[in-house]
N, C-alpha and C positions, 0 to 999 in steps of 0.2 A: 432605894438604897444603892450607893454606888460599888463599885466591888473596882478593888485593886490590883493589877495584874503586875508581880513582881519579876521583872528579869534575870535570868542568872549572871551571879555577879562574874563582871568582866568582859559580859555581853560590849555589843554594838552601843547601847545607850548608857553604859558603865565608864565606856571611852575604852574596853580591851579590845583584843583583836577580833578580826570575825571568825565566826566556827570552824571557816573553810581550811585558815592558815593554824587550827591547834594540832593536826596530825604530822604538819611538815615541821612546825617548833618541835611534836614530839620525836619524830626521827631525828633530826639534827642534834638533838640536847643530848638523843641513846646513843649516837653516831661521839659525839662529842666523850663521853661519860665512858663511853668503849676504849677510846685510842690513849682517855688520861689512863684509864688501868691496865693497859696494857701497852706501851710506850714501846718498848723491845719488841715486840710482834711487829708492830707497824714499820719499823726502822727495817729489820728482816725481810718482808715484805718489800719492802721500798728498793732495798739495796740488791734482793734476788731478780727484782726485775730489770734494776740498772745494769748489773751483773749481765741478765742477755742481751739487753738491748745494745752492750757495746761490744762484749765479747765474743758472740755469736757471727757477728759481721765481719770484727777483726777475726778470724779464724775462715770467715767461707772468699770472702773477700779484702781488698785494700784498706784495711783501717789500723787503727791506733801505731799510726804514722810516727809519732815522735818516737813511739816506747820501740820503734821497728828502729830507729837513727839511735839512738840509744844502745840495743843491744845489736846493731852490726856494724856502727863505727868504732865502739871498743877494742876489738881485737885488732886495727889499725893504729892505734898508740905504739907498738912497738913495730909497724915498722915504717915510724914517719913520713905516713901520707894522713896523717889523722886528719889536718884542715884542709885539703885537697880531696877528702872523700865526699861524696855525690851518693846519696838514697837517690835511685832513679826509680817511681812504681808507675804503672799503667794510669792515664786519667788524665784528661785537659785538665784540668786545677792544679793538677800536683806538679810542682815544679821540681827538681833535682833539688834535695835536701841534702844541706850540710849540718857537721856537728858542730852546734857553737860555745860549748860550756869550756871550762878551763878542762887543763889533761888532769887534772885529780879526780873530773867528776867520770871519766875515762876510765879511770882506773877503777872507780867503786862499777860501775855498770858493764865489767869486766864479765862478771858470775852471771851476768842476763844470758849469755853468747853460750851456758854449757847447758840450755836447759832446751826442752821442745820448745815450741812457739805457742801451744795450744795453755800448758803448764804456767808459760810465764805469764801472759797474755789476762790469763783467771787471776793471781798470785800479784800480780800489780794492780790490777782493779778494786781486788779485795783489801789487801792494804792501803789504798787509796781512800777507802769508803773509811775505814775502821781512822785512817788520820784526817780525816773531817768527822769523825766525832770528838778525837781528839783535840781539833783545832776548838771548835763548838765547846768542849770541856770547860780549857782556860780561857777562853775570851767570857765565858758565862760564870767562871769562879773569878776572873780579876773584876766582871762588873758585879756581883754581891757573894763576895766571902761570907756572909753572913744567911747564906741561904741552905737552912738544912738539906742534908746528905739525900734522903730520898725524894725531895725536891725536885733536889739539881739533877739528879741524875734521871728522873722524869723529864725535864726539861732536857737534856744533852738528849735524848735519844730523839725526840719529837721534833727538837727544831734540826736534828740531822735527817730524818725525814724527809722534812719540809726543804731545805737549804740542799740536799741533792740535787731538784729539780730545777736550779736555777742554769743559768746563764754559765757561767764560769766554769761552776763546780761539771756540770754535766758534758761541756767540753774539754774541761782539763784530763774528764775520765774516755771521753770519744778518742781522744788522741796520744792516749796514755803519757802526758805529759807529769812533772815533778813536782807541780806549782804545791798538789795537797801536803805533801810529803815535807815538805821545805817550810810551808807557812805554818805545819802542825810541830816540828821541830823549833822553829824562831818562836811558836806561843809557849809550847812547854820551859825551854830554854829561859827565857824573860818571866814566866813565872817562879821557878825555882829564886831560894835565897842562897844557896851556893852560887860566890862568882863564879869557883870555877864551871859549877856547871851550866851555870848561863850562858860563860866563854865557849864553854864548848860546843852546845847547842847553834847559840851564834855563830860562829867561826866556823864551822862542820858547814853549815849552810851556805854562807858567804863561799868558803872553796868548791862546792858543787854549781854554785851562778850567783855571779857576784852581788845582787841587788839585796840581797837579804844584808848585806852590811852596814845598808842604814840603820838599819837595828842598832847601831852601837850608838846612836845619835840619842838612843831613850836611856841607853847607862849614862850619857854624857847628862842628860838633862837632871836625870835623878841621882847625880852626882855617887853612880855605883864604880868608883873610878877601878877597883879589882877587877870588876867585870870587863870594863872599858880593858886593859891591858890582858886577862885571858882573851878575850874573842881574838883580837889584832894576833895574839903571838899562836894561838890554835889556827888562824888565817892563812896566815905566813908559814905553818907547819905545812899545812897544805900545796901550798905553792912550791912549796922546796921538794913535798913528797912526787910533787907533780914531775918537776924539774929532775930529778932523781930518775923516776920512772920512765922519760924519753925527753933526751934535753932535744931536742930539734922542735920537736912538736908545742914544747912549751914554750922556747923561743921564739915560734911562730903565732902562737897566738899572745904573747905578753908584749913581744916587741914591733906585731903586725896589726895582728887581726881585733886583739878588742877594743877598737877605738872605730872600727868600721861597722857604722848599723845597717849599712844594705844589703852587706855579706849574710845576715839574717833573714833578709827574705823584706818584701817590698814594703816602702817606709808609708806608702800612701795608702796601701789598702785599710779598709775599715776595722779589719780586725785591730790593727795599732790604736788602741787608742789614748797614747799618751798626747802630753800638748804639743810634742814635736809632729805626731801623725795627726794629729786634728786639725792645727794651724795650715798643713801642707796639702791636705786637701781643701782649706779655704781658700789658697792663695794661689793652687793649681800646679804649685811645683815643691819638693823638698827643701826646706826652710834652712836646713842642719844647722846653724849655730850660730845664724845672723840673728842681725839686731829687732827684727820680728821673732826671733825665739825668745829671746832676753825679753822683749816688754813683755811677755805671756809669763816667761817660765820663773824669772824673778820675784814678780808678786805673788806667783802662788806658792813658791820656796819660803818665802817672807808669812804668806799664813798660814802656810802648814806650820812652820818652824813656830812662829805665836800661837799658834793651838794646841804643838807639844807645850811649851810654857805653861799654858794656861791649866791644860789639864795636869800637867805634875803639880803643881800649887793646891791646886781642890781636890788633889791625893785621887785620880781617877786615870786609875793604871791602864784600862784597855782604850780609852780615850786617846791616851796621851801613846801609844804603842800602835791608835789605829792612826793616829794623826802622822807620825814617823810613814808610818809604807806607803801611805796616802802620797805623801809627797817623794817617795820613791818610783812610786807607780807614772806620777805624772811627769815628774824630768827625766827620765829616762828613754834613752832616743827611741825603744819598742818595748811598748806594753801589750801587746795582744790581748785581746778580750778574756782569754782564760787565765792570764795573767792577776788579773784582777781577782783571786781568790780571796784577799782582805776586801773586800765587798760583803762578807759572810760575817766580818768582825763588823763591818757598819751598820750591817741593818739590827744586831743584837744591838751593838749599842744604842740606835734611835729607839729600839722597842723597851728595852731596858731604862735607858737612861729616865728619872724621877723628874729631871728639869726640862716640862714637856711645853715647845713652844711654834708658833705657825713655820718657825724654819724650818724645825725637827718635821713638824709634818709633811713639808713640801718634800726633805731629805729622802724621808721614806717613801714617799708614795713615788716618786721620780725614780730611784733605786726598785719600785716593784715593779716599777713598770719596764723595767730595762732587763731586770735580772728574769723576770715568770713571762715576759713579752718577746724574750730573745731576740731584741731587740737589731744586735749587732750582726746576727745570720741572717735576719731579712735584708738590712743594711747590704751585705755582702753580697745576697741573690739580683739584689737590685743594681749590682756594678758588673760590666760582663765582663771586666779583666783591671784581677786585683793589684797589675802594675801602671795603671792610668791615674796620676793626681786629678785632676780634671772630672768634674763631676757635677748636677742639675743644685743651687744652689743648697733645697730646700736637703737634698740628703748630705750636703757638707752640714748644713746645720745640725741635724740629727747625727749627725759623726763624732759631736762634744759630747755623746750622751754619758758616758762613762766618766770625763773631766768632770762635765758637769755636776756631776750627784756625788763626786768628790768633793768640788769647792763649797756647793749647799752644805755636804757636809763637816767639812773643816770649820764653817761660819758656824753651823750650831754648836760646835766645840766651843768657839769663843764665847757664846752668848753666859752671861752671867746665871746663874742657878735659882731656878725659883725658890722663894720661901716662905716657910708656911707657919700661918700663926702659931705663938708659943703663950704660955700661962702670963699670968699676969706677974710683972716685977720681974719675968727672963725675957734675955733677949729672943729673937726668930733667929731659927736652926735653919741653916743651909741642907736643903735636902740632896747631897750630891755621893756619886760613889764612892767612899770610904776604904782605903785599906785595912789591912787590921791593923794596922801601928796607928791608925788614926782613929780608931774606935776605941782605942784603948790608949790614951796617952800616954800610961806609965812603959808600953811597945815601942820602939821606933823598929821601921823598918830595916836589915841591914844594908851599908851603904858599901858593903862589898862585893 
């Protein structure tokens, strides 16, 4: 009589895993099941560590260099040496830093100059961390409005977490630079349905450094034309308060200095990585506005600009909001790698977006591999002077890395939207990101 020996199910002969790998699925899944219920812990965690690791350095030693050009060229607005001032700190790298924003943003970074160093040092970082959840907020309620409250807000603190550690976000905080602070004001801004106070979120940004202005390119698209007129005249308020506050210094930079990008600091290093900085280390010298900048920077102005199109038409507001900075990022004569904070709005979008296709995935995986690979600082260690265009072919190619996973992702903008079968006798539903005025037709969104 034969006897039958029964395996547990899921076993080796079941086709489940082997015995060895169910204790590592069980930690991972407890590991997993921990951080979903406790989302705030983890963000905590994450940001008290970020917290020392930049503020402890900036405090014993030479760091957070920008936030240091910030609060001790302000008190030189009045007495017009502001673009002639020089941050000189100890260190072969560091070069004599100037201040390059307009004089309004002079003026708000005024109050850094009355405080200790150790005080403000903490007090900008922390703020920094709290407007990258902010940014993370709107970019995750304009991609699903429809995603209940305890959700979402599950999710904002997790992928804040997670999106610290990148590439951008973790230098824009090394160097206490503005980039969080400006791109979490342009999402809140562009979120609200008051023009005015869209205008003013925008326009407040644009007179702190001028590149958030393209933002007005998304009211123009979504025909918010109130919006479009507050940002411009809160803009111009700015300029005038600038002007106001030390007319030489404003002088000098409206009628000198912001149309020179090398006054900025070197257009070749790797940190640039717009197409002006990518092009110019392939071609070994700076490009600045010849006909080699035009055949790069044109086509990709042409599909940025059709991927804003595209996304205002299928009502996919961070789409169409990422695709605008995208193409700010990339024509403008310096991008620096922390620059690149709307990088945090693209890879939500690739992860989020419903219309999931081989471009989306090359988008994201290239963007993870740039932004968690820090990519751009090995790049950099690998040059031994960041004022040499001239460079081993193979690290000018890695130098698009940042363009790169722009233009992948500007083309998965254009790609049309999957769609998924519907009952019989209705047509197939476009599965794409929806505003609420488009979830609800008898809404329109307001167009002021």
């Amino acid at each position: 009589m034969s006897r039958t020996v029964r395996l547990p199910a899921g076993g080796p002969a079941a086709g489940g895993p082997p015995e060895n790998t169910r204790p590592v699925r069980r930690r991972i899944e407890a590991v997993r099941r921990a951080t979903a219920r406790r989302p705030g812990t983890v963000l905590l965690l994450a940001a008290a560590l970020m917290l020392l690791l930049v503020w402890i350095p900036a405090c014993l030693r030479v760091g957070m260099v920008d936030l240091r050009v910030y609060r001790t060229a302000a008190p030189h607005l009045f007495s017009g040496d502001l673009y002639a001032f020089r941050l000189r700190l100890p260190g072969p790298d560091l070069f004599p830093l100037p201040f390059t924003y307009p004089p309004f943003a002079a003026v708000l970074f005024l109050p850094l100059s009355w405080a200790a160093w150790p005080l403000v040092s903490a007090v900008w970082t922390a703020v920094s961390v709290l407007a990258l959840c902010v940014l993370v907020h709107c970019c995750l309620r304009m991609a699903g409005p429809a995603v209940p409250a305890a959700r979402h807000r599950r999710h904002v603190l997790l992928w804040s977490a997670a999106l610290l550690w990148t590439e951008p976000v973790a230098v824009t905080l090394a160097l206490g630079q503005i980039n969080l602070l400006l791109a979490a004001c342009v999402a809140f801004a562009v979120e609200r349905r008051s023009a005015a106070a869209a205008g003013l979120g925008t326009g407040l940004a644009a007179g702190v450094k001028l590149v958030p202005a393209v933002t007005g390119l998304y009211f123009l698209v979504h025909r918010r034309w109130s919006a479009v007129w507050w940002s411009t005249a809160v803009f111009a308020a700015t300029v005038a308060a600038g002007w106001w506050a030390a007319p030489r210094p404003a002088a000098d930079f409206w009628l000198h200095a912001v149309g020179e990008a090398a006054r900025v600091g070197p257009v070749g290093s790797v940190l640039n990585q717009s197409v002006r900085g990518a092009l110019s280390r392939t071609l070994g010298h700076d490009v600045g506005w010849s006909a080699p900048w035009w055949a790069c920077a044109v086509p990709a102005a042409l599909l940025a600009l059709a991927a804003v199109v595209r996304s205002a038409r299928r009502t996919d507001r961070l789409g169409a909001l990422l695709a605008v900075q995208l193409l700010g990022l990339l024509i403008s004569p310096i991008s620096w790698c922390h620059h690149w904070i709307w990088s945090v709005a693209a890879v939500l979008w690739l992860t989020r977006t419903p219309h999931r296709t081989r471009v989306h995935t090359a988008a994201l995986t290239v963007w993870g591999l740039a932004l968690a690979g820090y990519l751009i600082h090995w790049l950099a260690l690998a040059q031994a002077d960041i004022w040499e265009f001239g460079r081993p072919w193979y690290l000018a190619a890695l130098g698009w890395s940042y363009p790169v996973c722009a233009v992948l992702t500007l083309v998965a903008l254009l790609l049309p939207a999957a769609r998924h079968p519907a009952p019989a006798g209705q047509p197939p539903v476009s599965r794409t990101n929806h505003a609420p005025g488009a979830l609800h037709p008898g809404r329109t969104h307001p167009r002021g």
